[in-house]
N, C-alpha and C positions, 0 to 999 in steps of 0.2 A: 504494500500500500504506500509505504514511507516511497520506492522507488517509482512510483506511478506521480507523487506530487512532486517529486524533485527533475521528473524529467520533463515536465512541463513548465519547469523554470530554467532548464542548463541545453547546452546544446548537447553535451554527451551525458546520459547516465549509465551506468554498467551496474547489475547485480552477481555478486558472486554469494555462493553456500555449497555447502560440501556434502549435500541433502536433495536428493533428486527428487525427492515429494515436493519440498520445499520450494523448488524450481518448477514444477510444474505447476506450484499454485500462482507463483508469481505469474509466471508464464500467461495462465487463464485471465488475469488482472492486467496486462499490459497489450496496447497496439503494438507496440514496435520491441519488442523484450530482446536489451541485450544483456543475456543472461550465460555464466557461466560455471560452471560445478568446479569450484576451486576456494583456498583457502586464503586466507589473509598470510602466511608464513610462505606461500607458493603462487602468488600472484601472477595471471597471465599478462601481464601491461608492459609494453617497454618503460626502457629508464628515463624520469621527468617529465612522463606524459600526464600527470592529473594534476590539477590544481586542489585537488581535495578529496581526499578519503576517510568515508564515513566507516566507521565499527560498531552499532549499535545493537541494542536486543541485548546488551549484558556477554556478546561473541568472544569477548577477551578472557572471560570467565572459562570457556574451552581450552584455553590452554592450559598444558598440564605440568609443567616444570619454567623455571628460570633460561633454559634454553629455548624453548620454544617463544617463550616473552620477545629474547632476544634477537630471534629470529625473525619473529615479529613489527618489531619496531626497526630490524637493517629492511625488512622486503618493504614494508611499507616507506622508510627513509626514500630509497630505490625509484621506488616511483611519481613520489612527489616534486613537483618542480619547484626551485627555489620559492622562499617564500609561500609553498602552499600550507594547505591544513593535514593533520590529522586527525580526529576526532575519533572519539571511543567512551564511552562507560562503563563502570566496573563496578561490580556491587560486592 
C-alpha cells in the first residue's frame, strides 16, 4: 500500500521482500509493480542509483546477528547516492 502512495509521488518506486506471497499481494495492489524478491543485505540496484531507501514494517528486526546489520547498512550505503536517505524503524 505504502508503495502504491509513494509511487505516485516519485518517478521511480521499487518494492523488494524476500516473501513471494508478499509480492504477489503487492503485485495485485499496483498498475505498474516494480517488484523484486530480494533482501535489503542483497540488493538488486546498481551503485548510487537511489536517492532514498525506505526499511519499514519493523524489516530490520529480520536481521539476525551484528553481521548481517553490517551488511546491511554497507549494501544499502552502496546504493544510495551522495546525500541520499536511508530510513528504517526498529522496534
Amino acid at each position: 500500500s505504502l508503495l502504491r502512495y509513494l509511487g505516485g509521488l516519485m518517478r521511480k518506486a521499487y518494492g523488494f521482500d524476500l516473501s513471494p506471497a508478499m509480492l504477489k499481494v503487492a503485485k495485485n495492489k499496483l498498475l505498474h509493480p516494480r517488484l523484486d524478491c530480494a533482501s535489503f543485505i542483497h540488493l538488486p540496484l546498481k551503485p548510487l542509483s537511489m536517492d532514498c531507501l525506505l526499511s519499514l514494517y519493523d524489516s530490520v528486526n529480520y536481521l539476525q546477528n551484528e553481521q548481517e546489520v553490517a551488511l546491511f547498512l554497507q549494501e544499502t550505503n552502496r546504493a544510495i547516492k551522495p546525500g541520499g536517505l536511508l530510513i528504517f524503524d526498529v522496534v
